[in-house]
N, CA, C and O of each residue as an XYZ file, in Angstrom:
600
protein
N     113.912    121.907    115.688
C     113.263    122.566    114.572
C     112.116    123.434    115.073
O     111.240    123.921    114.358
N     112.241    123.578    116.502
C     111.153    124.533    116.974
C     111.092    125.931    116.302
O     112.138    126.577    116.234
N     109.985    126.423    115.822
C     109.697    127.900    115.309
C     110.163    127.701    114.372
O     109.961    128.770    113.794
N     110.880    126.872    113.451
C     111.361    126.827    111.675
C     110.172    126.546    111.446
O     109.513    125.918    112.275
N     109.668    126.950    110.290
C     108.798    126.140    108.611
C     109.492    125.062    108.516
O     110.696    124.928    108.299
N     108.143    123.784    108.802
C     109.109    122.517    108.334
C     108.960    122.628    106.489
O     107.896    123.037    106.022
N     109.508    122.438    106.047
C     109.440    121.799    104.640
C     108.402    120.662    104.612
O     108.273    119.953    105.611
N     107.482    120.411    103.254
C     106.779    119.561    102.842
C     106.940    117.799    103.185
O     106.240    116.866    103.578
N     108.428    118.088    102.720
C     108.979    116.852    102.677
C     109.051    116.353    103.986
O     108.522    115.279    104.273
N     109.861    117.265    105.084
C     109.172    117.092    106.656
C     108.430    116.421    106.913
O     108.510    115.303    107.422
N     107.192    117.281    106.449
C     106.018    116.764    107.204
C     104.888    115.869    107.073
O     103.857    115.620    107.698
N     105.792    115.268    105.456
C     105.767    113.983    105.588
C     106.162    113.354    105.953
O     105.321    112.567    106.387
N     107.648    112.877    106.252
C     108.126    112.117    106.492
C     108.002    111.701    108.494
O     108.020    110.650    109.134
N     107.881    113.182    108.867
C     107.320    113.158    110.026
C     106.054    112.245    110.505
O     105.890    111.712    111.603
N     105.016    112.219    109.092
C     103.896    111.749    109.217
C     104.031    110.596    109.666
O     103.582    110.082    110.691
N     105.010    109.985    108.429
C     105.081    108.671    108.257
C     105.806    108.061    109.214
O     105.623    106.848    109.319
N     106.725    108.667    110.076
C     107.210    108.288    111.067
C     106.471    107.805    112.473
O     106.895    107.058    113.355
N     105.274    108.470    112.363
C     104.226    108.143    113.187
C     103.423    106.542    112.767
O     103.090    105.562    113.433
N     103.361    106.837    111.616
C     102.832    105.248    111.177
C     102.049    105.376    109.571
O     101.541    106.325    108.974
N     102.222    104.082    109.272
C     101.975    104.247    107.823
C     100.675    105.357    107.237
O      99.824    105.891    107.947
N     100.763    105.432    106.432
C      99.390    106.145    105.312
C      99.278    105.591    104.495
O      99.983    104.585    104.415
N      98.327    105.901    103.390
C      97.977    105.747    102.088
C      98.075    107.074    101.573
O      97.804    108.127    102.149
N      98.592    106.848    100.155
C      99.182    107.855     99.337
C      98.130    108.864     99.513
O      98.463    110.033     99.703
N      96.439    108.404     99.453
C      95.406    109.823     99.151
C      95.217    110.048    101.103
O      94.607    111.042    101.496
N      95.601    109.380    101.788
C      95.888    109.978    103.155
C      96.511    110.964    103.695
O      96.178    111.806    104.529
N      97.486    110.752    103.100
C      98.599    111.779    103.492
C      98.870    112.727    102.475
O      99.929    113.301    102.728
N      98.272    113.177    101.285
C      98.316    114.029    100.126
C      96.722    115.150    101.111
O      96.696    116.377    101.012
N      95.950    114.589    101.693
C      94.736    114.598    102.583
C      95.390    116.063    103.554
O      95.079    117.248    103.433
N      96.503    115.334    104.625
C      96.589    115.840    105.643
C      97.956    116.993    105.459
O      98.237    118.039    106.043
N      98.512    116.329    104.514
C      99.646    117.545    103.806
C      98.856    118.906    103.027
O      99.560    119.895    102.821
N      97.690    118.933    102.685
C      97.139    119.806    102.064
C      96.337    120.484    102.872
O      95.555    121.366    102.516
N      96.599    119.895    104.507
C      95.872    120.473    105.407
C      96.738    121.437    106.286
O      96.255    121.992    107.273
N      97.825    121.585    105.954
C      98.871    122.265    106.185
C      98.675    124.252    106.315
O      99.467    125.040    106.832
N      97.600    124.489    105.768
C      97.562    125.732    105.359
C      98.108    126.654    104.185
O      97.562    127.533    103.517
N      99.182    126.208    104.186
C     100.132    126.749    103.363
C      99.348    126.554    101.946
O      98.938    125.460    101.557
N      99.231    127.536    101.376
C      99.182    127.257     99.512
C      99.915    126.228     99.047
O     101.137    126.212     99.192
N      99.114    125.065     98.314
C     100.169    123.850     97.915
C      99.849    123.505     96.519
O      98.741    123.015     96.299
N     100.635    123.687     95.590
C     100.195    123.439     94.033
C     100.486    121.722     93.788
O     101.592    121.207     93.952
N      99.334    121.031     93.392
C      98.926    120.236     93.344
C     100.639    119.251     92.787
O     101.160    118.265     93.308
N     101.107    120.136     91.478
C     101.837    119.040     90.933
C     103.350    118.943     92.129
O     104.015    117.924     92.317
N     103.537    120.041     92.661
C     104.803    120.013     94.238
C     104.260    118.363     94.924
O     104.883    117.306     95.012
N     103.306    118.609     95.196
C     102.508    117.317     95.943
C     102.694    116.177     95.107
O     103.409    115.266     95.527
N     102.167    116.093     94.008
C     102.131    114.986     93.238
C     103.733    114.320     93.167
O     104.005    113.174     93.523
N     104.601    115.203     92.686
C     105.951    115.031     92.700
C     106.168    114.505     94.365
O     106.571    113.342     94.344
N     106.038    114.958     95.597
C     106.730    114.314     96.327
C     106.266    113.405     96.826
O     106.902    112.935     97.769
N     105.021    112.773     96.454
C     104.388    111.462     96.567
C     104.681    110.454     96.123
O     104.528    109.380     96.704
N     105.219    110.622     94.868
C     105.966    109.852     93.526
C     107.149    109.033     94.327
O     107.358    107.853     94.608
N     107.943    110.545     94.584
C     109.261    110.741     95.061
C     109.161    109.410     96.221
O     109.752    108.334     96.136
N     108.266    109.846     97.256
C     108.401    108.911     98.622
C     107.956    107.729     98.151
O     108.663    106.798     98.533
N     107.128    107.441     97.524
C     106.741    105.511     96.818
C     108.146    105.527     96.524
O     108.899    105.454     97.495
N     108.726    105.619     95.205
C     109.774    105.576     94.365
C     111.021    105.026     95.271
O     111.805    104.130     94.956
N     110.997    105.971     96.758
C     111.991    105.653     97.461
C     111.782    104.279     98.700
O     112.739    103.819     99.323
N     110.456    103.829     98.849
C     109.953    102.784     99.356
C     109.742    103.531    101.148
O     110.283    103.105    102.169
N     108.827    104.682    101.031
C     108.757    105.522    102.417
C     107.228    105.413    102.520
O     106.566    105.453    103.557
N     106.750    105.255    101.162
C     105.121    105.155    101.244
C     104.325    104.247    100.153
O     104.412    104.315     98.927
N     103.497    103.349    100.971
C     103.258    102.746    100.168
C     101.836    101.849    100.611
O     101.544    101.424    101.729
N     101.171    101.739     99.493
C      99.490    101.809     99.857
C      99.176    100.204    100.308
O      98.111     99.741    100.717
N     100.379     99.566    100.106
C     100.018     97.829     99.849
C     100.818     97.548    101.951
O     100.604     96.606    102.714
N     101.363     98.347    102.092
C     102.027     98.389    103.522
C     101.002     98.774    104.004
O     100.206     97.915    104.382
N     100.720     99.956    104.131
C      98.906    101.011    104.498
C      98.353     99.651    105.016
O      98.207     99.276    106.179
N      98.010     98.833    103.520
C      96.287     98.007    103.988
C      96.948     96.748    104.908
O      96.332     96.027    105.694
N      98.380     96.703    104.574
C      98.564     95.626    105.549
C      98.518     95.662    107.388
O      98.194     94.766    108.168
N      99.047     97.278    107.694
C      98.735     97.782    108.351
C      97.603     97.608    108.976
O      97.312     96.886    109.930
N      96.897     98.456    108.247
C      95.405     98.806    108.905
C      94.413     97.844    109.452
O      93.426     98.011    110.169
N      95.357     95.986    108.507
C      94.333     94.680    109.056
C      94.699     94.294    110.115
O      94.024     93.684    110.944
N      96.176     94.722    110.214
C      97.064     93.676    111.265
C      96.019     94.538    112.836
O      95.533     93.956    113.805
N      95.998     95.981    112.519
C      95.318     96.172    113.861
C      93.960     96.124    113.982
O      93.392     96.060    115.072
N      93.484     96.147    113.076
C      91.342     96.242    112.949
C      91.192     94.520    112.697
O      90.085     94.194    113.124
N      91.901     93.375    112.174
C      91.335     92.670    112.354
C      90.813     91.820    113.455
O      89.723     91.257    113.352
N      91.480     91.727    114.385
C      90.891     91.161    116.191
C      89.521     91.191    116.470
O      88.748     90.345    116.921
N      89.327     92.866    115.941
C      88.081     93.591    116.822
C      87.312     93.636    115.628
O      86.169     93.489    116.059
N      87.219     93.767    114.201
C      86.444     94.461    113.192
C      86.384     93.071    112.194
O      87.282     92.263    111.956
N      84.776     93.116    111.636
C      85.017     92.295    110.535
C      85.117     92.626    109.137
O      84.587     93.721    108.947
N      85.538     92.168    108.183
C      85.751     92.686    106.716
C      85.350     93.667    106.223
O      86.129     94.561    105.894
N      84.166     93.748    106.062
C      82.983     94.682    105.617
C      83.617     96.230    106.371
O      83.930     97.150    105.615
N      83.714     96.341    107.396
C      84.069     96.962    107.898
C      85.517     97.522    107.975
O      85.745     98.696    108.266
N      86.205     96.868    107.775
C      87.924     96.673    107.640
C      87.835     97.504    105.793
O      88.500     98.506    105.531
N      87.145     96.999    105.025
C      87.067     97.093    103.867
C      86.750     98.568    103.749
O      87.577     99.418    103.418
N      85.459     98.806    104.052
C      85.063    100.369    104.193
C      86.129    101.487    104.109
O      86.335    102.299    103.207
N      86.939    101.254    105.653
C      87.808    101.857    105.866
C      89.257    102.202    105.123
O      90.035    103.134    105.321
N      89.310    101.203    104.287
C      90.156    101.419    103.487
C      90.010    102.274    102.389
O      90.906    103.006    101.969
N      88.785    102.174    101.882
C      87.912    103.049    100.722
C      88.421    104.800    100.927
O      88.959    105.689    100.268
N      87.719    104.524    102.587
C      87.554    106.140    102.705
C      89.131    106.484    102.897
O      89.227    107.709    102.977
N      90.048    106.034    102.972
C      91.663    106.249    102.870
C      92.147    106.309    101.484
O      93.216    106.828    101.162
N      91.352    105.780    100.713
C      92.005    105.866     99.354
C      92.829    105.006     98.648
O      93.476    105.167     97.613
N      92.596    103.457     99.873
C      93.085    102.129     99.217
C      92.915    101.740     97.839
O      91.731    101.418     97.735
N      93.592    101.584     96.544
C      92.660    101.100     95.546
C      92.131     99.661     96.029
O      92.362     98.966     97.018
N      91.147     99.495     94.656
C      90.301     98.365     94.910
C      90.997     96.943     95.244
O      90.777     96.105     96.118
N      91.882     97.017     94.238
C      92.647     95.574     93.815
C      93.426     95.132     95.664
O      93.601     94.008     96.133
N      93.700     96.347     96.243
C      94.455     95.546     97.696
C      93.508     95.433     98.575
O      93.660     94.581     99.451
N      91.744     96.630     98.567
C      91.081     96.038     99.389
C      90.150     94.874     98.932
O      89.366     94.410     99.761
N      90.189     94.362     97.636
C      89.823     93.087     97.553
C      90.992     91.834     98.056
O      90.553     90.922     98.756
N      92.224     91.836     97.735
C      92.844     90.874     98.309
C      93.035     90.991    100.150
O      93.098     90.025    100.910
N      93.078     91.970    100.412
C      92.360     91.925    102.320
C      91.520     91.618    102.754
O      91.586     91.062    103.850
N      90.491     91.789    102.216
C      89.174     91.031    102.327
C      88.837     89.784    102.036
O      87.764     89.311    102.411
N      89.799     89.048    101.268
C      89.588     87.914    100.718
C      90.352     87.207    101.932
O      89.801     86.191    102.358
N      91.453     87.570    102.501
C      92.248     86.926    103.442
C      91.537     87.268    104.610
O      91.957     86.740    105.640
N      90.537     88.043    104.712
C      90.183     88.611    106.220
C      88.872     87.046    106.412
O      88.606     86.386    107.416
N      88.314     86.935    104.936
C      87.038     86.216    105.042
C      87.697     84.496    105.614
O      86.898     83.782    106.220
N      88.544     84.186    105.466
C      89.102     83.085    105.726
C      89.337     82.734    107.245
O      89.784     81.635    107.574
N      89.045     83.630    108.075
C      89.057     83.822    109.732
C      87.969     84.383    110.088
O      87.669     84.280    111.278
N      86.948     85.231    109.064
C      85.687     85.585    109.754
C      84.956     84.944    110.822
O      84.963     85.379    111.974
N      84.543     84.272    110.579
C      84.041     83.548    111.980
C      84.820     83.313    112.956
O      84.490     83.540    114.120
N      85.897     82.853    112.630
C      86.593     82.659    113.871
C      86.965     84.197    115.124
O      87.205     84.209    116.331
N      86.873     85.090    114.293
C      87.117     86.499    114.712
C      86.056     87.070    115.268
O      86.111     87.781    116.272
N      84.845     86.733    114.527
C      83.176     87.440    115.048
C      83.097     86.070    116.409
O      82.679     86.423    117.512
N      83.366     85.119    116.276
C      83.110     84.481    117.624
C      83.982     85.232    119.017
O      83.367     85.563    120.031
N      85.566     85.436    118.857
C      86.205     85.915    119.745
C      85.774     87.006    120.314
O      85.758     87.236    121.523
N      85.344     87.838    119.268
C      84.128     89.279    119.642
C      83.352     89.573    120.265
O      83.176     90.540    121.006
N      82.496     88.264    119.865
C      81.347     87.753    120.679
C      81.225     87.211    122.147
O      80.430     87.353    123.076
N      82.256     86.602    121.943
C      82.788     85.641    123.433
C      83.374     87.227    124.143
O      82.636     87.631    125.042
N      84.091     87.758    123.958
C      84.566     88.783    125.042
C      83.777     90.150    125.548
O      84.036     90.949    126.447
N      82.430     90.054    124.335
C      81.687     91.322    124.708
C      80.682     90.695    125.827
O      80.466     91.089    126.973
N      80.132     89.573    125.104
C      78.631     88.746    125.829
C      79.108     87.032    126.670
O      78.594     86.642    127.718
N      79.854     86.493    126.115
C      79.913     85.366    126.131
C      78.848     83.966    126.724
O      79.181     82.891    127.222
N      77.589     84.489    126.440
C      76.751     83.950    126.585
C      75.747     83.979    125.818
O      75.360     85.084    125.438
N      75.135     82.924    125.435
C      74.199     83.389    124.160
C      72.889     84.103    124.868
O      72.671     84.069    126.079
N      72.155     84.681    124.000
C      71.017     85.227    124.398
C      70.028     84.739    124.983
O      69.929     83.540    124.718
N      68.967     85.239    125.899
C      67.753     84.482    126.752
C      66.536     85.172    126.242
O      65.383     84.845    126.522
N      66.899     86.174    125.454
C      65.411     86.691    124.705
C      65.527     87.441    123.116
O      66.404     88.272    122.878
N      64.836     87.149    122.423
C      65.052     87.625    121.442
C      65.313     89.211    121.522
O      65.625     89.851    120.518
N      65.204     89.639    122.448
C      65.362     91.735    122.185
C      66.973     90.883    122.514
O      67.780     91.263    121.665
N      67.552     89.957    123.412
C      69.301     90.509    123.630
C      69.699     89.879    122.066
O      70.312     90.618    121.295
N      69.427     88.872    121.756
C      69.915     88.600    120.791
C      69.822     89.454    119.399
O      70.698     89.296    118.550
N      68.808     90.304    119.199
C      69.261     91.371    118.350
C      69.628     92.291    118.575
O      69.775     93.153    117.708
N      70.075     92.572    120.501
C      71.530     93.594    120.431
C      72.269     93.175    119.948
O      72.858     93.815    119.077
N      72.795     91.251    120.412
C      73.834     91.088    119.945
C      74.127     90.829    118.522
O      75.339     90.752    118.321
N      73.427     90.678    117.517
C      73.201     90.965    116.181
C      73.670     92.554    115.258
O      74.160     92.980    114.212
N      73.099     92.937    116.533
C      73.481     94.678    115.859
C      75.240     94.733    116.534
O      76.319     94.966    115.988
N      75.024     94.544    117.322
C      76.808     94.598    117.574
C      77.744     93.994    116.581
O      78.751     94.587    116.194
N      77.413     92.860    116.194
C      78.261     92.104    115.477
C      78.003     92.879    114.514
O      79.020     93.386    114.041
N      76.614     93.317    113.808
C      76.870     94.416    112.410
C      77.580     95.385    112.509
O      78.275     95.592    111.515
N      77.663     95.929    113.153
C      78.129     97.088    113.364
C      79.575     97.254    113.369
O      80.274     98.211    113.035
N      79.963     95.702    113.983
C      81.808     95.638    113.813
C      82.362     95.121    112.476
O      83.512     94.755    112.234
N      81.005     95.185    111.437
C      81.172     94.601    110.520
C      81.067     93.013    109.695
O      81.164     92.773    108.492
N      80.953     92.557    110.259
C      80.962     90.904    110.806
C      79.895     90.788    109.457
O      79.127     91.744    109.343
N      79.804     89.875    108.595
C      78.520     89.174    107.791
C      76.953     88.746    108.420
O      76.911     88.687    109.649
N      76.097     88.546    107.925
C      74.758     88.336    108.519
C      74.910     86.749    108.497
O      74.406     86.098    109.413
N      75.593     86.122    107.468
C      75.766     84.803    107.481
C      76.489     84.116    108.784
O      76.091     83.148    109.432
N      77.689     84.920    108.977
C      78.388     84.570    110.029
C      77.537     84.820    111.300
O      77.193     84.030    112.180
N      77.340     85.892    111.176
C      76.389     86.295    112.851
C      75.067     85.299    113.052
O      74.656     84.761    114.080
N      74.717     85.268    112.122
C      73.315     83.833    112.092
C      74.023     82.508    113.111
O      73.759     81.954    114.178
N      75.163     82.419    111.930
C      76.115     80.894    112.632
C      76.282     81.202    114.453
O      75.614     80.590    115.286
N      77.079     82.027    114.715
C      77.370     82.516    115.501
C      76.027     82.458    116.831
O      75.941     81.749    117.833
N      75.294     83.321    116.392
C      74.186     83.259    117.605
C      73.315     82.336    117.397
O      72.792     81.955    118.444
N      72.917     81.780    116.385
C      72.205     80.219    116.340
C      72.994     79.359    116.953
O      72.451     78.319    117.326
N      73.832     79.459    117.111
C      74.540     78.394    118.438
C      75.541     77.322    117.837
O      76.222     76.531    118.491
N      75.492     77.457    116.453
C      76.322     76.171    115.300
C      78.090     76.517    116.012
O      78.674     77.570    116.268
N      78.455     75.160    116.129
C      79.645     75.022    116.748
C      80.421     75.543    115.440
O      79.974     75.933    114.361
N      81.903     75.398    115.972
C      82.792     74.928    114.793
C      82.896     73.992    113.985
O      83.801     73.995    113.150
């Protein structure tokens, strides 16, 4: 298909062949196309690809945990879904399943960045800001670097 105009439908499906989206993701990067695109063409083949089970926002967030959860905690996992255009209702049930391993996840984090607890209070609020930053709770990170076992 070198030097053809792909078609719309293409370059979605191309997209998606690369790996999942969310419906306002890929309505995002299809409109980034250049081409003049009238909103309801789009709307229609968005429909079209859910309808046919090619796209779909509840796959998206399942997606997006299976690989950010290891390294990222909720808060963070959650965010990201927002700015994709997850509705609320699936990034509340991801988050609800993500919180059920939180700690166990901000410890593995912890253990492979530092694995040692802190010897002065300046490391221990690097390692505080790290764990914020991957998202992790203040509750959990307290547990965590206060030294509370499992």
């Amino acid at each position: 298909m070198r030097g053809a105009v792909r078609t719309l439908r293409q370059q979605a499906l191309a997209a998606l062949a690369r790996r999942e989206h969310s419906r306002v993701e890929l309505a995002r990067k299809l409109k980034r196309t250049g081409a003049p695109l009238p909103e309801a063409e789009l709307a229609r083949l968005l429909d079209e690809l859910t309808r046919d089970g090619l796209l779909s926002d509840a796959r998206f967030a399942e997606a997006l945990v299976r690989a950010r959860a290891p390294r990222y905690g909720a808060a963070r996992i959650a965010q990201e879904m927002r700015e994709r255009g997850v509705p609320d209702a699936l990034i509340r049930a991801a988050v609800a399943a993500l919180n059920a391993s939180e700690e166990a996840r901000a410890r593995a984090v912890w253990q492979k960045r530092f694995g040692a607890p802190a010897a002065c209070a300046a490391e221990r609020a690097r390692q505080a800001r790290f764990l914020q930053q991957r998202g992790f709770s203040a509750a959990v990170i307290r547990r965590i670097l206060g030294g509370i076992e499992e």
